[in-house]
ZAMARGU-4260 file (C-alpha; in steps of 0.2 Angstrom, whole numbers, plus 5000, padded with zeros to 4 digits):
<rodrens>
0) 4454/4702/6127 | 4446/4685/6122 | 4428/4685/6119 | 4415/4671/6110 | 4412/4682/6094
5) 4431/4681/6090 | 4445/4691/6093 | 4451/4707/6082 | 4466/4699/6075 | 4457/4687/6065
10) 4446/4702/6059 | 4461/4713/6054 | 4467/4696/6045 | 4452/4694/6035 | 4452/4712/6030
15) 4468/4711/6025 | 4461/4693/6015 | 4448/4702/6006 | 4458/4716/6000 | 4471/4705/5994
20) 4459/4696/5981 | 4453/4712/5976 | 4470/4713/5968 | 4471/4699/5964 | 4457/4701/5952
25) 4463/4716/5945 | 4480/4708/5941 | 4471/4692/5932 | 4458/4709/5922 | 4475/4716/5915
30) 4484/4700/5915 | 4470/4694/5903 | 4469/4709/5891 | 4486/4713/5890 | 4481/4732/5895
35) 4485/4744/5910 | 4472/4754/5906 | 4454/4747/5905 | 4443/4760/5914 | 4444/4777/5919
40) 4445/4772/5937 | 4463/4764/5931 | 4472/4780/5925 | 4458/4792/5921 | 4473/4804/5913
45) 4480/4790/5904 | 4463/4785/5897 | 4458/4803/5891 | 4476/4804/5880 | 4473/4787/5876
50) 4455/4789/5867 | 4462/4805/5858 | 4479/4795/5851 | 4466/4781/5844 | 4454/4790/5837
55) 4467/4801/5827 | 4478/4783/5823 | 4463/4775/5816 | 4459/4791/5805 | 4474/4791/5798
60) 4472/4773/5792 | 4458/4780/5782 | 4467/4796/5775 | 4480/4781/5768 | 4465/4776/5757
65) 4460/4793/5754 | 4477/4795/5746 | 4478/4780/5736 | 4460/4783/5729 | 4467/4799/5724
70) 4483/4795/5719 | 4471/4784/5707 | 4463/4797/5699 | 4478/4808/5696 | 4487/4791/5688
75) 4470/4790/5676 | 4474/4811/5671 | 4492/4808/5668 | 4490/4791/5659 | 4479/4801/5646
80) 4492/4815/5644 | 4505/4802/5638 | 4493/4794/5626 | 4491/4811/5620 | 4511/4813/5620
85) 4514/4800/5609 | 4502/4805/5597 | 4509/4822/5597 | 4527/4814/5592 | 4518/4804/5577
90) 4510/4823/5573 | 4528/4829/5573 | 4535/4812/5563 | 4522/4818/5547 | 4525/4836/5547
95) 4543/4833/5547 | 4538/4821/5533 | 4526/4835/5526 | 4540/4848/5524 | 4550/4839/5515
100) 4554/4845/5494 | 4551/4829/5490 | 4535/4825/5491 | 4520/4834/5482 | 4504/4840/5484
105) 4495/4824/5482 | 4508/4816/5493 | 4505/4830/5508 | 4485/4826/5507 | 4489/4806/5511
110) 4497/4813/5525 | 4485/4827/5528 | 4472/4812/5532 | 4482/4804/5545 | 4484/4821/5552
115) 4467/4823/5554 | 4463/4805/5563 | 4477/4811/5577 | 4469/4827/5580 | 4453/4821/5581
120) 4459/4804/5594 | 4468/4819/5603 | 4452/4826/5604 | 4443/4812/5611 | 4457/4805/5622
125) 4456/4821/5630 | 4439/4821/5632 | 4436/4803/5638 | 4450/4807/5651 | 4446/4824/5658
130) 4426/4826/5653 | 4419/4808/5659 | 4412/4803/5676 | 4428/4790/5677 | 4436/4807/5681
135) 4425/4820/5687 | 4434/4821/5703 | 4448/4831/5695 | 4434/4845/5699 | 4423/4856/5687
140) 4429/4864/5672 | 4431/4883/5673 | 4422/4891/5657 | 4422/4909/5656 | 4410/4916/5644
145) 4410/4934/5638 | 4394/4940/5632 | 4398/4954/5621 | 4382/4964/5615 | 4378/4974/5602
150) 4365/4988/5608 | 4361/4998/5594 | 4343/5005/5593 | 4338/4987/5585 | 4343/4977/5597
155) 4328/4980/5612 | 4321/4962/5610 | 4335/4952/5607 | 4344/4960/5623 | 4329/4956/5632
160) 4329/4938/5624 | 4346/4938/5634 | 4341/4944/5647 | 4327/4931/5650 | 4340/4917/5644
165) 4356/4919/5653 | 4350/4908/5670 | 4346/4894/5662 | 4362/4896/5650 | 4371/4893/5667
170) 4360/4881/5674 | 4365/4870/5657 | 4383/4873/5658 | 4385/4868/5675 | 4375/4855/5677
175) 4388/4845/5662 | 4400/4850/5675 | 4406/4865/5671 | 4411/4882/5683 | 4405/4896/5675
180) 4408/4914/5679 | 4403/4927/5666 | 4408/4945/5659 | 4400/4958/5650 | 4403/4970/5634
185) 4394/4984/5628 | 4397/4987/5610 | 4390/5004/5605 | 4397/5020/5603 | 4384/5028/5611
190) 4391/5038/5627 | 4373/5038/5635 | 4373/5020/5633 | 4387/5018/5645 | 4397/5015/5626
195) 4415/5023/5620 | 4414/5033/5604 | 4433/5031/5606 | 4434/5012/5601 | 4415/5007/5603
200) 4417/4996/5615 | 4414/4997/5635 | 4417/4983/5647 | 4404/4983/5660 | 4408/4970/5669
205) 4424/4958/5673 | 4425/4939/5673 | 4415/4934/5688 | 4410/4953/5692 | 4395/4951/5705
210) 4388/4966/5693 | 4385/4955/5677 | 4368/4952/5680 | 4362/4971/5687 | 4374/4978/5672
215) 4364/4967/5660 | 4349/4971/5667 | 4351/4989/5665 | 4357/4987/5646 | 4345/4994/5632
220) 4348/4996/5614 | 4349/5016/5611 | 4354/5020/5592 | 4374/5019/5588 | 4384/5011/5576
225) 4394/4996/5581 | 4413/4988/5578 | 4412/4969/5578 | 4430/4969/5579 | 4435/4977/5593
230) 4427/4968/5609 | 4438/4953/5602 | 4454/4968/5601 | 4452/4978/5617 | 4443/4963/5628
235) 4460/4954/5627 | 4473/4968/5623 | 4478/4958/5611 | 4497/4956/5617 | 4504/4951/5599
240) 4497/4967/5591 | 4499/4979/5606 | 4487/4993/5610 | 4478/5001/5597 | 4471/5015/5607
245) 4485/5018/5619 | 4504/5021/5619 | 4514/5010/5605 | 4517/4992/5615 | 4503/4995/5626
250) 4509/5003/5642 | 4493/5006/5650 | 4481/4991/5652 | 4467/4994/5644 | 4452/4999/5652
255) 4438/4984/5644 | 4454/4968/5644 | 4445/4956/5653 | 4454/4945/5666 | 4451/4928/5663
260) 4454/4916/5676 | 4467/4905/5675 | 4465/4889/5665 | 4447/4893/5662 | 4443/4891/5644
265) 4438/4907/5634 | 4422/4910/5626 | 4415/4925/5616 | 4398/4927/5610 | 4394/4942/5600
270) 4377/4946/5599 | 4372/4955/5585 | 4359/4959/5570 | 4371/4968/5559 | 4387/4964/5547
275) 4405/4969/5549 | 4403/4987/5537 | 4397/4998/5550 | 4413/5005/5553 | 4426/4998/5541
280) 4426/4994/5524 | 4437/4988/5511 | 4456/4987/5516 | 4454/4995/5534 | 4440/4981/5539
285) 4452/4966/5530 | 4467/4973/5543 | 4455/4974/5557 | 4450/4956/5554 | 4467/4951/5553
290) 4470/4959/5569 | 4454/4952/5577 | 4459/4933/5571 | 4477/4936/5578 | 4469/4940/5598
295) 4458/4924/5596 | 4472/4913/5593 | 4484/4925/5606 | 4470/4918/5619 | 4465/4902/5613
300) 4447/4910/5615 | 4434/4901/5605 | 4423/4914/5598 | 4406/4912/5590 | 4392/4926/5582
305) 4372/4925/5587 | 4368/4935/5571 | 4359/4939/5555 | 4355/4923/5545 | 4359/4932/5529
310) 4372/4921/5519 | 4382/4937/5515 | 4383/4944/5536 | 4388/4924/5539 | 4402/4924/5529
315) 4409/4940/5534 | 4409/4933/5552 | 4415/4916/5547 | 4436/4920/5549 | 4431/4925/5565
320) 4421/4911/5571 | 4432/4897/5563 | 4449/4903/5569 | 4446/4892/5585 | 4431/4881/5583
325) 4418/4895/5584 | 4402/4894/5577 | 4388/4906/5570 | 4369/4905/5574 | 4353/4912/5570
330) 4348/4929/5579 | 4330/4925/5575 | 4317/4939/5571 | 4316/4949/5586 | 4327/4937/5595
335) 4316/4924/5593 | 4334/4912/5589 | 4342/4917/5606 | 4337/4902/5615 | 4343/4890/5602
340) 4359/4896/5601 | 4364/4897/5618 | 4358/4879/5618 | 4368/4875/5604 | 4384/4883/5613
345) 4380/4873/5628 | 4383/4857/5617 | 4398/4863/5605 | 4406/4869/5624 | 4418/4854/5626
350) 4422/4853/5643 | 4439/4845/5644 | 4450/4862/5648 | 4446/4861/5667 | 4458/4865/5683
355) 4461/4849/5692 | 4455/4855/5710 | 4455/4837/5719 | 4453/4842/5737 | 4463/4828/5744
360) 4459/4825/5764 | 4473/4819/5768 | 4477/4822/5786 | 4464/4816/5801 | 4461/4834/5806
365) 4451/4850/5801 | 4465/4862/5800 | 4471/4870/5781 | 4487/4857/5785 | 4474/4842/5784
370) 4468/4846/5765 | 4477/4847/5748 | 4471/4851/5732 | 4481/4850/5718 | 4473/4864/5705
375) 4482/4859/5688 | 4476/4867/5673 | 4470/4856/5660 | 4469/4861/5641 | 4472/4845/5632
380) 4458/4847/5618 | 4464/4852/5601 | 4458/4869/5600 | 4467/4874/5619 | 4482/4866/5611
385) 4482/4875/5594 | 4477/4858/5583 | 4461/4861/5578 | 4467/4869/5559 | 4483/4859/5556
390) 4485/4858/5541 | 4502/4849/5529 | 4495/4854/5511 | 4511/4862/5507 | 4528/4864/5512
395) 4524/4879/5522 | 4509/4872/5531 | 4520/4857/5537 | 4535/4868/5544 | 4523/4878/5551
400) 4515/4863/5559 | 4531/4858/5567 | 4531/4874/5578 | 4512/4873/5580 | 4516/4856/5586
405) 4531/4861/5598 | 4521/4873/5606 | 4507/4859/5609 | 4519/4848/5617 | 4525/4860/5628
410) 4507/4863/5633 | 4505/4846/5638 | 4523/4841/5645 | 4519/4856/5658 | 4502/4848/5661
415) 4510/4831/5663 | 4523/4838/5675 | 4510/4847/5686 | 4502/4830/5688 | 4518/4821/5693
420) 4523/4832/5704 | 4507/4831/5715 | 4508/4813/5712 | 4523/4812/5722 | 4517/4825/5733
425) 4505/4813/5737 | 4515/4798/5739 | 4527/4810/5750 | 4511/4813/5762 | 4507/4793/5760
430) 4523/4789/5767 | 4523/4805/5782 | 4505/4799/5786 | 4510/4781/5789 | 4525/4786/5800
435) 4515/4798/5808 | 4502/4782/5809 | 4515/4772/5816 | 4522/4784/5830 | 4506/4785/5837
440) 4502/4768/5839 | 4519/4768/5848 | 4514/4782/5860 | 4496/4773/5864 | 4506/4756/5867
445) 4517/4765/5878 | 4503/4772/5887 | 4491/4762/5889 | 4498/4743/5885 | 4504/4731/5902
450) 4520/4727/5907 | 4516/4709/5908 | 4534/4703/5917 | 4529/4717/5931 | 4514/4712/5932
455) 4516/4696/5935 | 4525/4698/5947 | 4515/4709/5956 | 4501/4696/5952 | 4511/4682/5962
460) 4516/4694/5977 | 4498/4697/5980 | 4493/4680/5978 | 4507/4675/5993 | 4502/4688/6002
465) 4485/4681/6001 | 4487/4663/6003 | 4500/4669/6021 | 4484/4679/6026 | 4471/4665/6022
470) 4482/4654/6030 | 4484/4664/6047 | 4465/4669/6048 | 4462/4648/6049 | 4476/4649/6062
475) 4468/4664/6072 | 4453/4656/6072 | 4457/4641/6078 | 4469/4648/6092 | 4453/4661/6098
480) 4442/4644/6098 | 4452/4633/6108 | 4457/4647/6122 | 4440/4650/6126 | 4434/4632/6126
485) 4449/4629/6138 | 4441/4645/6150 | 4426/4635/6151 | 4432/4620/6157
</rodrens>
C-alpha cells in the first residue's frame, strides 16, 4: 500500500538503523576501555565475580607490605642476637684464656674487667633490641610474678599494704610493656590459715589463676612460724635436687610447683618481717640455702625479699637475692615500705625476656589461615642467659665459665634459629601471596578484559550493516516519494 506518510519498509529500515548505532556505540565504549565488562547491564554475573577478584587482588598487594614491614622487624631481633653471638665467642676466647695455668691471679682480674664490659653490652644490646619502641612490635614481655607471703600473726598490716598495692603494681608493669599474670604463696604453717605444717608452704593460687586476687583478698596473718626457704624449693620442684617431701626423684608433682608460662621471665617476692632462723639453724639452714640458691638458678627466677631493714636479716637474705639479680627492700614499720618496693621492682624488672607474638596479617581474609604469629621466646639479657655472675678469678671460675658460656650460646642459637625459621616462613608466604596475587589478576583479566581482535570485528559488521541500512532507508524513501508523486499526475 502506498500512502503520503510513507511506507512500512522505510520504517522497519530505520528501526533496523537505530538499533545498529546503538551497537555501534557499545562496541566504540569497550572498544575505548579495553573492557567487556563495564556495567552490570553487561554481564551482571560477570561483574559480581569480578568486584570480589579485585577487592581480594588489591588486598593482597597490601599483605605484601604487611610482610615486608614485618619481615623488618624480625630482621631488627635476629641482627641483635648475632651482635650478641659474637660477643658470646669473645666471652668463650677469655675464659679459655682464664683457664689456662699460666696465668695468675692478677692476670685473670685484667681479664675479669673485660669480662664484665661484654656482659654488661650483652646486657644492653639485648635491651635496646628487644625492650625499645624500635621493636615493640615483637609484642609484650611475659613477666610472671609470684607473691610469696609470709602470714604470721605480725604480718596483718603489711598483707594489707599488699593488698592495697598489687593494682597499681600491674598497672606499672604493663604499662612499660609488660604481660603480667601473677601467683600466690602462703607461707605459714598454720593449717587454719589455708598453711601446710608439712613444709610451711601452700600455693593458693597458680600463674594467671583468676583466684589470685579473691585468695589474696581472704589472706590474714594468724600466728605461725615460717620457712623462707621453701616457697623457692616446693614453688619450683626444684628439678636438680628432687623432692624434698615426696618420693626420692620426685615422682609425684608437687602440690605448691607453680607453672610458669613459657618464656615468661620469673620473679619471687617474698614478703616478710622476720630472718631465716625460725626453722633452721646452723648447718641444716646452710644446706637449705644451698638448696634454695640451686632452684633459683634451676629456673633462671630472679628472686628478691621486702623485709626487715636490720643489717643482720639483710645479710642472711642476701645469697638468695643475688643468685640472679634479686634485690632486698625495706618492709617499713607496719608495711609502711610496701609501696616503695614494688616500685623499685617495677624499675629493676628488665624487660627484654619477652615471647615474640608478631601477629602478621598476612592473607587478605579473616580466617585463622589469613594471620600468623611467630611466638618466639626471647631471654637474651644476662641473668636469663646465666651471665650476670661470670666470674675468671681463678682457674676454676674460668673452666667453669666456659660451660656457663656454652649453655648461653645455646640459649641464643635456639633464639636465633626460631627467628630464621619465621623469617623464611615469611618470605615463603611473601612469595605464595604474590602468585596467589598474580593468578588472580589473570582470572579477572580473563573475565572481565575485551577481546579486542573480536570485537573489532564485531565493531565493523555492525557499522556495514549500518551504513547498507542507512543507505536503503534514503533509497526507500525516495522510491515511496516518487510513486506517489507519479499517482498524482
Amino acid at each position: 500500500m502506498i500512502t503520503v506518510d510513507g511506507s512500512v519498509l522505510s520504517k522497519r529500515l530505520a528501526r533496523h538503523v537505530g538499533k545498529h548505532a546503538l551497537k555501534q556505540l557499545d562496541h566504540v565504549r569497550k572498544l575505548a576501555s579495553g573492557k567487556r565488562i563495564l556495567a552490570a547491564y553487561d554481564d551482571a554475573a560477570g561483574l559480581g565475580v569480578s568486584m570480589r577478584i579485585k577487592a581480594v587482588a588489591r588486598s593482597r598487594y597490601e599483605v605484601t607490605r604487611n610482610i615486608d614491614r614485618s619481615l623488618g622487624v624480625l630482621k631488627t631481633g635476629e641482627g641483635g642476637l648475632r651482635a650478641i653471638q659474637d660477643m658470646m665467642k669473645r666471652l668463650r676466647e677469655l675464659a679459655v684464656q682464664a683457664a689456662n695455668g699460666s696465668l695468675n691471679d692478677g692476670d685473670r682480674s685484667m681479664i675479669q674487667t673485660e669480662v664484665r664490659e661484654v656482659v654488661a653490652e650483652i646486657d644492653r644490646t639485648a635491651r635496646s633490641t628487644f625492650a625499645t619502641e624500635a621493636i615493640r612490635p615483637l609484642g609484650k614481655y611475659l613477666v610472671d610474678f609470684v607473691f610469696a607471703i609470709d602470714s604470721s600473726g605480725s604480718m596483718q598490716d603489711e598483707i594489707t599494704a599488699v593488698k592495697n598495692e598489687v593494682d597499681a603494681f600491674k598497672s606499672s608493669l604493663e604499662a612499660r610493656g609488660a604481660d603480667v599474670e601473677f601467683g600466690l604463696l602462703n607461707v605459714t604453717s598454720n593449717v587454719a590459715n589455708k598453711g601446710d605444717s608439712q613444709d610451711r608452704v601452700v600455693k593458693l593460687a597458680d600463674m594467671a589463676s583468676s583466684d589470685f586476687k579473691t585468695e589474696l583478698n581472704a589472706l590474714n596473718a594468724v600466728g605461725a612460724y615460717v620457712d623462707p626457704y621453701d616457697p623457692i624449693i616446693e614453688g619450683t620442684e626444684n628439678p636438680t635436687l628432687g623432692n624434698q617431701n615426696y618420693p626420692p626423684g620426685g615422682e609425684a608433682v608437687h602440690p605448691d610447683k607453680l607453672n610458669f608460662r613459657e618464656g615468661a621471665q620469673r620473679q619471687m617476692v617474698y614478703i616478710t618481717d622476720t630472718d631465716t632462723t625460725e626453722v633452721y639453724t646452723g648447718a641444716a639452714r646452710t644446706a637449705k640455702e644451698a638448696e634454695a640458691v640451686q632452684a633459683i638458678k634451676d629456673h633462671n627466677m630472679v628472686f628478691s625479699v621486702i623485709g626487715n631493714p636490720d643489717p643482720t636479716v639483710k645479710a642472711q637474705y642476701l645469697p638468695l637475692v643475688s643468685t640472679n639479680g634479686g634485690s632486698y627492700h625495706d618492709i617499713g614499720v607496719n608495711g609502711a615500705g610496701v609501696k616503695a618496693a614494688l616500685d623499685a621492682i617495677v624499675n629493676n624488672t628488665p624487660l627484654s625476656v619477652s615471647t615474640a607474638e608478631l601477629v602478621v596479617q598476612a592473607g587478605p581474609n579473616t580466617t585463622t589461615e589469613d594471620s600468623y604469629a611467630t611466638g618466639i621466646p626471647v631471654s637474651a639479657i644476662a641473668p636469663a642467659l646465666g651471665l650476670a655472675d661470670l666470674k675468671m678469678s681463678s682457674q676454676a671460675d674460668a673452666q667453669a665459665a666456659i660451660t656457663a658460656i656454652d649453655d648461653a650460646q645455646n640459649i641464643i642459637n635456639g633464639h636465633a634459629a626460631r627467628f630464621g625459621a619465621a623469617i623464611n616462613r615469611l618470605q615463603i608466604m611473601r612469595n605464595a601471596n604474590d602468585t596467589m596475587r598474580t593468578e588472580e589478576e589473570s582470572s579477572l583479566s580473563r573475565i572481565e578484559d575485551l577481546d579486542i581482535a573480536s570485537e573489532t570485528s564485531r565493531f565493523m559488521r555492525t557499522q556495514i550493516r549500518m551504513q547498507a541500512g542507512v543507505a536503503l532507508l534514503a533509497q526507500s524513501r525516495e522510491m515511496s516519494s516518487e510513486s506517489v508523486l507519479r499517482l498524482l499526475r
